[in-house]
C-alpha positions in Angstrom: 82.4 -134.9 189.9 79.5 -135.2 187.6 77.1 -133.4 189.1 74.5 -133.1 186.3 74.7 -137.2 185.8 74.5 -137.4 189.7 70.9 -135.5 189.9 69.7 -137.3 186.3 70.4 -140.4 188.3 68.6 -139.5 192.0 65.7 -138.5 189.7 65.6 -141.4 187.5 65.7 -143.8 191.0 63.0 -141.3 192.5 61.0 -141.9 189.3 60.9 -145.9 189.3 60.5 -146.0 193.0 57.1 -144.5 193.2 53.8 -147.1 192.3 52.2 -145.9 189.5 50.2 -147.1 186.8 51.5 -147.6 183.6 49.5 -144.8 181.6 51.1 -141.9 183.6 55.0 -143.9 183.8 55.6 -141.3 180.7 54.3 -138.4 182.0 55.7 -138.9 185.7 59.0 -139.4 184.1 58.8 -136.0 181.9 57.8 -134.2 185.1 60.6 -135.5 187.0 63.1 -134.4 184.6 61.6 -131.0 183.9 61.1 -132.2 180.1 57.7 -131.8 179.7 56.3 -129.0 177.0 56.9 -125.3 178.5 56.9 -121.8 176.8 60.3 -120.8 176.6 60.7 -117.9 174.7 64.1 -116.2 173.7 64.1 -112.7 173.6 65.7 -112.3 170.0 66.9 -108.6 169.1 64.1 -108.0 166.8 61.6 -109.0 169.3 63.1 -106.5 171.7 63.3 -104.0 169.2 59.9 -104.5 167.9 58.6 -104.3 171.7 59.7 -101.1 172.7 59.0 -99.6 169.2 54.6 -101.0 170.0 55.2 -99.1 173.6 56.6 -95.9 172.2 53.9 -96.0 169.1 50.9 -96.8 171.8 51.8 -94.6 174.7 53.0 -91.2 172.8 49.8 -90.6 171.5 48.0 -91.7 174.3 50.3 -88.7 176.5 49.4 -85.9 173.7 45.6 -86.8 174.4 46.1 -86.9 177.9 47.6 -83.8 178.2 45.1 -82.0 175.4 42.8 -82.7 177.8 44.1 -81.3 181.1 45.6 -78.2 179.3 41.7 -77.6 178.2 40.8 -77.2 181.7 40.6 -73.5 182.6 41.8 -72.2 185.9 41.9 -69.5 188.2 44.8 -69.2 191.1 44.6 -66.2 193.3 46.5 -66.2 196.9 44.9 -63.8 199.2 45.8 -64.9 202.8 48.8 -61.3 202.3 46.3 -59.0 200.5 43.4 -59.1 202.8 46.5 -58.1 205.7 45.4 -54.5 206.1 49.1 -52.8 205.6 49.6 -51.5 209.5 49.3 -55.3 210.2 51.7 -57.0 207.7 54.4 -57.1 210.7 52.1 -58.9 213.0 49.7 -61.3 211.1 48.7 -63.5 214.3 47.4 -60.6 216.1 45.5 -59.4 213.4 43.7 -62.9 212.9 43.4 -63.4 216.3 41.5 -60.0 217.2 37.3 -60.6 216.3 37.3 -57.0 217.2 39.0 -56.5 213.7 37.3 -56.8 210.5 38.4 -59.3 208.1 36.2 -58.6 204.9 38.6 -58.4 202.2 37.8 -57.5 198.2 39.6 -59.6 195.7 39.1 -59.4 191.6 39.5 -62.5 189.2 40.5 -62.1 185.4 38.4 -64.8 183.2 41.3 -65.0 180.2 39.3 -67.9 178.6 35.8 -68.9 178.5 34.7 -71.0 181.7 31.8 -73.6 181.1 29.6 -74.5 184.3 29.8 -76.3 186.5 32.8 -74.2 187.4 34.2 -75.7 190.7 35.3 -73.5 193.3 38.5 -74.7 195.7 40.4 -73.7 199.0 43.8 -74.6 198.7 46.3 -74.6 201.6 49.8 -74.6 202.1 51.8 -76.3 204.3 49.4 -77.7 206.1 49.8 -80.9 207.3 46.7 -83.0 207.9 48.8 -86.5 207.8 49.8 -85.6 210.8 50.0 -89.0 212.7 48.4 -87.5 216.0 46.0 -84.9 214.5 44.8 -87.8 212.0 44.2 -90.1 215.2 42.5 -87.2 216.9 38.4 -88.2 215.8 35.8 -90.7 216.8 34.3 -92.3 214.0 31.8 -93.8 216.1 30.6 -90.5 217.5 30.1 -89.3 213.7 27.7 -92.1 213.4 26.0 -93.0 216.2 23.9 -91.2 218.3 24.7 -88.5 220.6 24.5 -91.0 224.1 27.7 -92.2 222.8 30.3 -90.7 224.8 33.3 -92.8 224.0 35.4 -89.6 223.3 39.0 -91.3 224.3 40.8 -91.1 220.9 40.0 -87.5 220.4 42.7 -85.7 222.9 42.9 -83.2 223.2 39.9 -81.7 221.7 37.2 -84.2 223.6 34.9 -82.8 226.3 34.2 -79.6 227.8 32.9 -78.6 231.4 32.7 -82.8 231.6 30.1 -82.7 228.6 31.6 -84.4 225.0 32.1 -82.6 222.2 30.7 -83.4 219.2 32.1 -83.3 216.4 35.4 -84.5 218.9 38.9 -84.3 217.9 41.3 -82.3 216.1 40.1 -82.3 212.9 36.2 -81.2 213.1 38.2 -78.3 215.7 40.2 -76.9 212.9 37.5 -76.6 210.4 38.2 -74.6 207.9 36.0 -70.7 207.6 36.8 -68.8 205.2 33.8 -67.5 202.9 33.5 -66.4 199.4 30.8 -64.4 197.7 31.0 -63.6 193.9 29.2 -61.0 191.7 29.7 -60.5 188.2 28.6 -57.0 187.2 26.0 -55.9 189.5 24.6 -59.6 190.0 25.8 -62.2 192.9 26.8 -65.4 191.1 24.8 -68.3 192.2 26.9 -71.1 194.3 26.0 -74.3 194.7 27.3 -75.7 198.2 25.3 -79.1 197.9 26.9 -82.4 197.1 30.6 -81.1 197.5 31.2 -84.4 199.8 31.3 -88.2 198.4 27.8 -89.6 199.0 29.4 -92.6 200.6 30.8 -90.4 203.4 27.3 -88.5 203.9 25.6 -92.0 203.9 27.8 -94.3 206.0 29.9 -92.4 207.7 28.4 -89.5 209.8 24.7 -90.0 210.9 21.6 -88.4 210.3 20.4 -88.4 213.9 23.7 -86.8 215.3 23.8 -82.8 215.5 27.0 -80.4 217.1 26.6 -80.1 221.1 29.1 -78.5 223.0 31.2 -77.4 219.7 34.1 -74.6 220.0 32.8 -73.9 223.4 36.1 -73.9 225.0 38.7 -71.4 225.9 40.6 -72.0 222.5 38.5 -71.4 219.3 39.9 -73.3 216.7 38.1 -72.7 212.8 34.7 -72.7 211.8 31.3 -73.3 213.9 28.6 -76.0 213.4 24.9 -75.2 213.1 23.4 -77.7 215.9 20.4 -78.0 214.2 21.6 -79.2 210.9 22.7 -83.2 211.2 26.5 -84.1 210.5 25.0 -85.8 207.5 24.1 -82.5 206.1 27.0 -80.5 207.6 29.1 -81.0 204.0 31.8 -78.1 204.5 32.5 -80.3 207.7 32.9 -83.8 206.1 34.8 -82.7 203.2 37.3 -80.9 205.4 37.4 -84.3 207.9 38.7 -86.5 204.7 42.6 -85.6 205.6 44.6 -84.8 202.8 47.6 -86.9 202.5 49.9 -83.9 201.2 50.9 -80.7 202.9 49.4 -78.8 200.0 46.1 -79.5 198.9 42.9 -78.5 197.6 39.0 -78.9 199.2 36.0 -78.0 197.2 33.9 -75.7 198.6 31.1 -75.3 196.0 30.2 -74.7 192.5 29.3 -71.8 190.0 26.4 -73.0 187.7 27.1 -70.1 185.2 29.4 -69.6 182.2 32.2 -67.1 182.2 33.0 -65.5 179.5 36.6 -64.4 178.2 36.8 -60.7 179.5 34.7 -61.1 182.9 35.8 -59.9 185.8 34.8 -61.8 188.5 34.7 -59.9 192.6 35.1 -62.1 195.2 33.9 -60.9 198.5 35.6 -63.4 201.4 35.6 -63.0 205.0 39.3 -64.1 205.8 39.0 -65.6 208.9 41.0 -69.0 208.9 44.5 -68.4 211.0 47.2 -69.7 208.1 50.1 -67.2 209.6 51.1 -69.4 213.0 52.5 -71.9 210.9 53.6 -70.0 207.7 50.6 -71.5 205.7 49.6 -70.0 202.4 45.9 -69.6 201.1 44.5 -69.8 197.9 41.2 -69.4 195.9 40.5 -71.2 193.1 38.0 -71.7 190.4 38.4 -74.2 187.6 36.6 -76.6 185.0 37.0 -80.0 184.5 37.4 -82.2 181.0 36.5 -85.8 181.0 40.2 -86.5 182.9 39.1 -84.3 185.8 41.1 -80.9 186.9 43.8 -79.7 185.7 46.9 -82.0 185.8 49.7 -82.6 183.3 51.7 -85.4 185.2 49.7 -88.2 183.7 50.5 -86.9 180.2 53.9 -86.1 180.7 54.5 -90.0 182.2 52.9 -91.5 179.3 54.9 -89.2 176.8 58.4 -89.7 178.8 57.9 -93.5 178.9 57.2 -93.7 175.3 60.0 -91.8 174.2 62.2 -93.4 176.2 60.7 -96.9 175.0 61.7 -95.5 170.8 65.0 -94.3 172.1 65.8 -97.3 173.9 65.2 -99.3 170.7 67.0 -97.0 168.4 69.9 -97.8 170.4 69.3 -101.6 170.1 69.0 -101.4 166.6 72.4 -99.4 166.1 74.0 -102.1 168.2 72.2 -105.2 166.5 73.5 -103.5 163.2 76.6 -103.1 165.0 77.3 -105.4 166.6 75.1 -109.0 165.0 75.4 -112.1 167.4 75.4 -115.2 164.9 72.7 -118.3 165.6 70.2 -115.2 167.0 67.4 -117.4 168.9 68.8 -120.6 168.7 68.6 -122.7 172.1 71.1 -124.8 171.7 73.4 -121.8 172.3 71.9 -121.3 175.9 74.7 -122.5 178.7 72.8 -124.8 179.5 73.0 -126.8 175.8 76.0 -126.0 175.6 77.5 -129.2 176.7 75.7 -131.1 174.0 77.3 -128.7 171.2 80.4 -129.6 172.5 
């Protein structure tokens, strides 16, 4: 059976059956046959070749900057949630953090290898840690952290939502875990100024935790969870509290906590004096400190470069190999459309 003349025929009867007018019998007729002018282009070997060899040329170069760029970002990594263990408590880190009758002030010195311009960000990073946690994510009132205290609606923040039948605010999870650790740093025999304002996006200090809403009836339970609010100071204005309530989405991740507006210089050594307070050892959690700059990319991050170098070599080695096959291997009538399968029958 002829099915190609079958379907040219149906068309064709489709065609003259419908009323038009004369002027657009033509254009009807090219539409219904699929004849009308199109782009069809034909991916010849030498426009393949040519393509990958652009991609390779274009995003090489663009990896090497990339990655100039975050390997001129200085940083500083120093884990300290095992040093500032005193030794006769190594074996038995939970009771150690959980004791307030024990002191946690703990001494830790930074190396400056390489010359830090400010601003020099400072960042708590933590471990396997995981704020994507579906029911400690859920665990807030966004309302709450906006309106004003008479709202009460504390439902969605089990199980972390009233006390002696008062709310909490902050409720939930998250605000309950806050994190409170704290750093000092001298250089020499001079504290080093740190910055703690603006460490939160402006659009989460404007529009999502209100200026008329203060801390009532915070970490007033029987369980203490991390840090305490000052209920004088609005959420608006309680920063180490909203930068901690944007959940990471990764079980290791980084929170800034404030900035150094002085240069270091190559040599410096830098003493940090923190309180280690925050309870990392139930759940096998790591802490670090660190301090770093930041190029016109942001931190310190090579994957970007790397994925633009890796796809353009693999772009030039991908048309080396065409060409060696093309040479190889040459198809006669390259980019000739009458050689499609579908032409074919008219060839023949």
């Amino acid at each position: 059976m002829d099915v190609d003349g079958v379907s040219t025929s149906i068309n064709e009867e489709v065609a003259r059956s419908i009323p038009i007018q004369s002027g657009q019998s033509k254009a009807l007729y090219q539409f219904t046959q699929q004849s009308l002018p199109a782009c069809k282009p034909v991916l010849t070997p030498a426009w393949v070749i040519t393509t990958f060899l652009f991609m390779g040329t274009i995003f090489i170069p663009i990896g090497l900057v990339t990655l100039r760029a975050s390997r001129s970002v200085v940083e500083i990594v120093e884990r300290y949630d095992i040093e500032c263990v005193p030794e006769v408590f190594r074996g038995n880190k939970v009771s150690y953090i959980k004791d307030s009758s024990i002191s946690k002030n703990c001494t830790q010195y930074l190396k400056v290898d390489k010359y830090m311009k400010a601003p020099i960000y400072i960042y708590y990073q933590l471990d396997n840690y995981y704020q994507n946690h579906r029911r400690y994510v859920k665990s807030r009132s966004d309302k709450q952290l906006f309106q004003e205290l008479k709202f009460n609606d504390t439902s969605s923040c089990q199980p972390e939502k009233s006390h002696n039948g008062l709310p909490i605010v902050p409720c939930g999870l998250i605000a309950w875990s806050l994190f409170n650790d704290t750093y000092t740093f001298t250089r020499g025999t001079r504290e080093l100024m740190v910055s703690r304002k603006n460490i939160a996006w402006k659009s989460d200090r404007d529009h999502k935790f209100g200026k008329q809403v203060y801390p009532f009836n915070f970490q007033n339970g029987t369980l203490i969870g991390g840090g305490n609010l000052d209920p004088r100071i609005p959420l608006s204005d309680q920063e180490d509290l909203i930068v901690w309530m944007r959940t990471a989405a990764h079980p290791s991740f980084r929170k800034l906590y404030g900035r150094i507006e002085e240069d270091l210089d190559a040599g410096d050594v830098v003493v940090v004096h923190l309180m280690n307070n925050y309870n990392t050892y139930s759940f096998s959690g790591k802490k670090k400190l660190v301090l770093s700059t930041s190029g016109w990319l942001g931190g310190k991050n090579d994957f970007l470069g790397a994925a633009y170098v890796f796809v353009g070599s693999s772009s030039i080695i991908i048309s080396i190999v065409f060409l060696l096959l093309h040479v190889k291997y040459p198809r006669p009538y390259v980019g000739d459309t009458a050689y499609l399968s579908w032409n074919l029958k008219s060839i023949t």
